[in-house]
C-alpha positions in Angstrom: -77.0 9.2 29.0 -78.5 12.1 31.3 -78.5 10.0 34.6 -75.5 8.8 33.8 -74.2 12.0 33.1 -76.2 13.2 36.2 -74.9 11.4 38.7 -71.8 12.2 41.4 -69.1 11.2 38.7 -70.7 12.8 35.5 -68.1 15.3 35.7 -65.9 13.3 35.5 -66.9 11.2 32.7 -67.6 14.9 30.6 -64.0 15.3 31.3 -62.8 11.8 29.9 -65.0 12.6 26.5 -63.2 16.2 26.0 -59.9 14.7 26.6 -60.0 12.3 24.3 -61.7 13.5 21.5 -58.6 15.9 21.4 -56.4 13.4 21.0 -56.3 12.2 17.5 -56.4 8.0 16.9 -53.1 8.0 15.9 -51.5 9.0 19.0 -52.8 6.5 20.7 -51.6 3.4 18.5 -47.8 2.4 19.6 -44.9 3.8 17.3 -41.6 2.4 16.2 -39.1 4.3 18.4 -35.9 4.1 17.4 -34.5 1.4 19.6 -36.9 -0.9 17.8 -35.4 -0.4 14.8 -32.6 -2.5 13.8 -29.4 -1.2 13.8 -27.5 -2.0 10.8 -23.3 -1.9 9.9 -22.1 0.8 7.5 -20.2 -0.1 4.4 -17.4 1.7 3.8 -14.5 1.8 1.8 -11.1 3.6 2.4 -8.0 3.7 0.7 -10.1 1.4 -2.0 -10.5 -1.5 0.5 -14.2 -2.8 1.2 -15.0 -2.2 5.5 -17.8 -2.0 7.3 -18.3 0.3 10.8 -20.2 -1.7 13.3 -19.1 0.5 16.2 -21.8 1.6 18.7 -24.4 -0.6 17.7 -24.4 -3.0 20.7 -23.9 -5.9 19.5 -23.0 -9.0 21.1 -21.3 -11.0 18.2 -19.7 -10.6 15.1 -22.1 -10.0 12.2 -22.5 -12.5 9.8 -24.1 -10.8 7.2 -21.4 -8.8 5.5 -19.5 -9.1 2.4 -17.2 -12.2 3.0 -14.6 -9.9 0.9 -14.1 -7.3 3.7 -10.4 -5.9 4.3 -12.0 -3.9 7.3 -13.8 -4.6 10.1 -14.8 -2.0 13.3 -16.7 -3.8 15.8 -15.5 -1.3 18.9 -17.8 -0.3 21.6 -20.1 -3.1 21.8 -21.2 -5.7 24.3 -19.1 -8.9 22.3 -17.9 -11.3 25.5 -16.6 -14.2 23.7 -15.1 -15.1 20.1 -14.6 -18.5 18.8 -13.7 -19.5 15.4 -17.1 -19.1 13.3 -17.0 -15.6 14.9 -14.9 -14.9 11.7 -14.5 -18.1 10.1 -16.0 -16.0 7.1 -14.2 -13.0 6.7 -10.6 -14.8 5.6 -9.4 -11.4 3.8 -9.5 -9.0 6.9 -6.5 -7.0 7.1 -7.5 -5.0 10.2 -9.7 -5.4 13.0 -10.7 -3.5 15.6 -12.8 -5.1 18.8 -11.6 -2.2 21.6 -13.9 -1.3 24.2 -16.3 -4.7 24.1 -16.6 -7.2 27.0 -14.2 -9.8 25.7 -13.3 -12.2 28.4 -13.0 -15.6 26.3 -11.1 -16.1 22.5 -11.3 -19.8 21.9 -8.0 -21.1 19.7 -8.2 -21.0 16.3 -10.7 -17.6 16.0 -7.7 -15.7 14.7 -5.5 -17.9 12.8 -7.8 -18.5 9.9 -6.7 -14.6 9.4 -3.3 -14.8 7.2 -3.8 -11.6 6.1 -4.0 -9.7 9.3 -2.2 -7.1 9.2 -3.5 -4.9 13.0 -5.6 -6.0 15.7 -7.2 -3.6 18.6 -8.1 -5.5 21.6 -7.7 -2.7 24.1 -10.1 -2.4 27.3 -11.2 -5.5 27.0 -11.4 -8.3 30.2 -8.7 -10.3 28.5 -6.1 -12.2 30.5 -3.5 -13.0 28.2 -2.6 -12.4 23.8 -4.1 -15.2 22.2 -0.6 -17.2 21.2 -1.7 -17.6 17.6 -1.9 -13.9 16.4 2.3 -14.3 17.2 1.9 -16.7 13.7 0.2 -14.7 11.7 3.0 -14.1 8.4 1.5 -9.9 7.6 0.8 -9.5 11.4 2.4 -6.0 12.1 0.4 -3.4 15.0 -1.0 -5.2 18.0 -3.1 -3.0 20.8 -4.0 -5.1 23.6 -3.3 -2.0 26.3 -6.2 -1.8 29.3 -6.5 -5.8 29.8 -4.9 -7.6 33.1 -2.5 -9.9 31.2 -2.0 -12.1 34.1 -1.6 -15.4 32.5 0.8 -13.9 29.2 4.0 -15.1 31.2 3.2 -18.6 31.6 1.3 -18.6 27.8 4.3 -17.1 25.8 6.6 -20.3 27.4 4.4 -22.5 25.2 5.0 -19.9 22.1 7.7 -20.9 19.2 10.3 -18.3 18.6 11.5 -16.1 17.1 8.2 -15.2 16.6 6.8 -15.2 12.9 4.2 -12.3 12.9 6.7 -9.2 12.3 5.6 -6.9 14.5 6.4 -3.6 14.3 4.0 -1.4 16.7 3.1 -3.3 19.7 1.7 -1.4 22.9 0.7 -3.3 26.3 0.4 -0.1 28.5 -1.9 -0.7 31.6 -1.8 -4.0 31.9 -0.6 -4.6 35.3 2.8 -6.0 34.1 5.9 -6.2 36.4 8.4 -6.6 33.5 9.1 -6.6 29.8 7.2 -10.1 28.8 9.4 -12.4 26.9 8.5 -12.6 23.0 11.8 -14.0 22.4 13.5 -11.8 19.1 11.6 -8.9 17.4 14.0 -7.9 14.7 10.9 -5.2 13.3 9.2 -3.9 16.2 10.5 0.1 16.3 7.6 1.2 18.7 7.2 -0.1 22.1 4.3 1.1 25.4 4.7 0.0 28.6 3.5 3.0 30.5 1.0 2.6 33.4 2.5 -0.7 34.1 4.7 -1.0 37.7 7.9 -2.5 35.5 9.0 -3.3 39.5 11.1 -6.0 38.1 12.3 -4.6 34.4 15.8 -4.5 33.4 17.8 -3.7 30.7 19.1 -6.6 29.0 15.1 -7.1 28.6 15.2 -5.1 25.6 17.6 -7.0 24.2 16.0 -9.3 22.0 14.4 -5.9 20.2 17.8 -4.7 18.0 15.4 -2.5 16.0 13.6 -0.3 18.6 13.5 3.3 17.9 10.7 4.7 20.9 9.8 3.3 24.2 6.7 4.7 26.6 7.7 4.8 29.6 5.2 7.1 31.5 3.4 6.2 34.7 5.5 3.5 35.9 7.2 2.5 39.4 10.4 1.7 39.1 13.3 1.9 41.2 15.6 4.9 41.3 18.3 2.5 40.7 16.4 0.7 37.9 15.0 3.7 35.9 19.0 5.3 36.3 19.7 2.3 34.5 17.4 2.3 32.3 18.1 5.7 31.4 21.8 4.8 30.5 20.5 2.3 28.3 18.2 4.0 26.6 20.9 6.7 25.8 23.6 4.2 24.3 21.2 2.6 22.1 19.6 5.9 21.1 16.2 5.3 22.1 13.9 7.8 22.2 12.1 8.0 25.7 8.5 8.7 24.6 7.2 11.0 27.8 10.0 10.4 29.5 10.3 8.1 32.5 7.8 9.4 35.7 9.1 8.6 39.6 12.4 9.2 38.0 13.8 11.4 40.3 16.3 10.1 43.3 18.4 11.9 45.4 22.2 11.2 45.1 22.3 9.0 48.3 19.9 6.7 47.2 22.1 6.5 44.3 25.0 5.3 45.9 23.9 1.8 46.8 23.2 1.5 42.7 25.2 -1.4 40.3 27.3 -0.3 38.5 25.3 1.3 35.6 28.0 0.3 32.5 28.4 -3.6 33.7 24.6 -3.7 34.6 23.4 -2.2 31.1 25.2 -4.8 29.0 23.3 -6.4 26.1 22.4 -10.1 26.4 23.5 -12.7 23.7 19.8 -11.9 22.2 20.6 -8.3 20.8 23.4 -10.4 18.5 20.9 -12.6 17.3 18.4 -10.5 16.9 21.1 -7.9 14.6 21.8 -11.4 12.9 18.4 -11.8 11.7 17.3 -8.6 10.7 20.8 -8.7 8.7 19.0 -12.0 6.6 16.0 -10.1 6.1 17.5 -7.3 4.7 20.0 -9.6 2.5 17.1 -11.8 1.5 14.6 -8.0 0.8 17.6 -7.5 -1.4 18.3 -10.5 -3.0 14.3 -10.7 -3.5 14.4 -6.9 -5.1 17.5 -7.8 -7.1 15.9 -10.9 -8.7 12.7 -9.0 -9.4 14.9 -6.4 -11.2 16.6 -9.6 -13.1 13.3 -10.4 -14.2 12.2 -7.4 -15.5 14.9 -6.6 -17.7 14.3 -10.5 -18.8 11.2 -9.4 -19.5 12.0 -5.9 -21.3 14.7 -7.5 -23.4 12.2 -10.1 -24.3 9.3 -7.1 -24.9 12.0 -5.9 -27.4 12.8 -8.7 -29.2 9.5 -9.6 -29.7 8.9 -6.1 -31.3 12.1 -6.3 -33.6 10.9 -9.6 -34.9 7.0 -8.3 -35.7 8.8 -5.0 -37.5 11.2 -7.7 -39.6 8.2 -9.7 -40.4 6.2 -7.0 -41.9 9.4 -5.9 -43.8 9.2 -8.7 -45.0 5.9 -9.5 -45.8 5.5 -6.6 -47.3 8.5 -6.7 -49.6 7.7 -10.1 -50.7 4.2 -8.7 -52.0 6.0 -6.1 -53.6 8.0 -8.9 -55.2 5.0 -10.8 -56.0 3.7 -7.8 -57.5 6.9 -7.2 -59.9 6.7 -10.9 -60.7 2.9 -10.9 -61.9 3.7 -7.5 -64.0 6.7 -9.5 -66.0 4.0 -12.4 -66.7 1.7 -10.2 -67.7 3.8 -8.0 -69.9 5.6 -11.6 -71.3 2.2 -12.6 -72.4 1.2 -9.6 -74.3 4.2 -9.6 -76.2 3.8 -13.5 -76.9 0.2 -12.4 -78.2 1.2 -9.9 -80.3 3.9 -12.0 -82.1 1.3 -14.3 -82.8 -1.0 -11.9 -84.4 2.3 -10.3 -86.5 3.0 -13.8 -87.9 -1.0 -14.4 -89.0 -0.9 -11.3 -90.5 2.6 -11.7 -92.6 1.0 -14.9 -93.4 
């Protein structure tokens, strides 16, 4: 150990041995950092329904060991490209579902429609070219956010779509996603909310909005329409008492460029669509009412029955209980008939 220690490199080596003896063993075994440890989904519940928050975790599918009975399901922020129908083919009872921010570029048909009780989906910023056509037949279906995708290929999709719709959407918001017009959903009696800003709307009119008899607010912000058009639109918005949310940006014109305009009362007509569309949302309500007035029907059925049913248990105890009474009186009389039989026959042995 001295010539070794000795020679040209035996400072050296006395270095090495310092250095490591201060260091204890343990530091120099590997350690679980926290990347190597799974990362797991949080169970949840709000407003009593079972969820679990998978956000953040980067995943690239759908869990599959969760509680088939989840309502709730937040999957945002990860690294998911591509759903098909096992993707949730176990989770039947989600009510909402939330897959923004992911990398979503492929839905294969039938991955939503096993989910009939769907009630909102959040598909925003994903790589998505179009809605998937079968969330329109979903019966509870009522908020869809799909904003942030390039919905090139919605046009041509909703052609092939059955209408009027049957999902009864009420919240539906498409901003940023390089649309030229209002796409054609056919009749949305319930739809009150409406975004379409960040989109160019270069070829939007009026009688677009038609179809929607119910809306209460549209987003318009950050689009590029016309002077012409968005004086139109304007108009429009006014008559029906739509609320402009934001207002309407590259709005303002000078009145020359204004002069070449339609006509803005002719051009702002409704289309045949807002009659049909007041004509169905006048059955729903009828049939909400004829439903609510045959519930009420029921329950005062019911009530009256509640009643009678108590009036007959109070009549049977009466009953019952004056019968005992009577049975009572009855084995008194026997009793007192046969103690005055026995003592006329002891009166007669003794006159005897």
């Amino acid at each position: 150990m001295k010539d070794i220690l000795g020679a040209p490199w035996g400072p050296i080596l006395r270095w090495l041995l310092l250095v490591f003896s201060a260091v204890p063993l343990g530091a120099l075994t590997p350690r679980t950092t926290d990347l190597d440890i799974p990362k797991r989904c949080n169970l949840e519940r709000v407003f009593k329904r079972i969820g679990y928050n998978c956000a953040k975790l980067d995943l690239k599918e759908i869990p599959q060991n969760l509680k088939s009975s989840m309502e709730i399901l937040d999957a945002s922020y990860n690294r998911i490209r591509d759903l098909n129908p096992s993707s949730l083919g176990r989770y039947t009872d989600i009510q909402y579902l939330y897959l923004a921010e992911n990398m979503i570029q492929t839905i294969e048909p039938g991955t939503f429609a096993i989910l009939r009780n769907l009630e909102a989906i959040d598909l925003s910023y994903n790589a998505l070219t179009t809605i998937p056509v079968e969330l329109f037949d979903l019966p509870h279906l009522r908020n869809l956010y799909i904003y942030s995708n390039n919905l090139y290929d919605l046009r041509a999709d909703l052609e092939s779509v059955e209408k009027p719709i049957k999902a009864p959407l009420q919240l539906l918001n498409i901003a940023d996603c390089r649309l030229g017009s209002l796409p054609d959903f056919g009749i949305l009696p319930d739809l009150w909310h409406l975004n379409l800003s960040s989109n160019p709307l270069q070829q939007i009119q009026p009688q677009q909005f038609s179809p929607l008899c119910n809306i209460k607010t549209v987003d318009l912000n950050n689009t590029k329409m016309s002077p012409c058009t968005c004086q139109q639109m304007t108009f429009y918005m006014r008559r029906r008492s739509i609320a402009i949310k934001n207002g309407i940006s590259n709005c303002d014109s000078s009145a020359e460029e204004l002069i070449y305009c339609p006509d803005v009362v002719n051009s702002t007509r409704d289309a045949s669509e807002f009659d049909e569309c007041n004509a169905v949302r006048e059955t729903k309500v009828l049939n909400e009412k004829a439903t609510s007035s045959w519930i009420i029907v029921a329950l005062s059925i019911l009530a009256c029955l509640v009643v009678i049913v108590v009036l007959l248990c109070v009549c049977h105890r009466r009953n019952s209980k004056s019968s005992k009474e009577s049975q009572k009186i009855t084995l008194s009389d026997v009793k007192e008939s046969e103690e005055n039989g026995n003592r006329d026959t002891l009166l007669s042995y003794e006159k005897t």
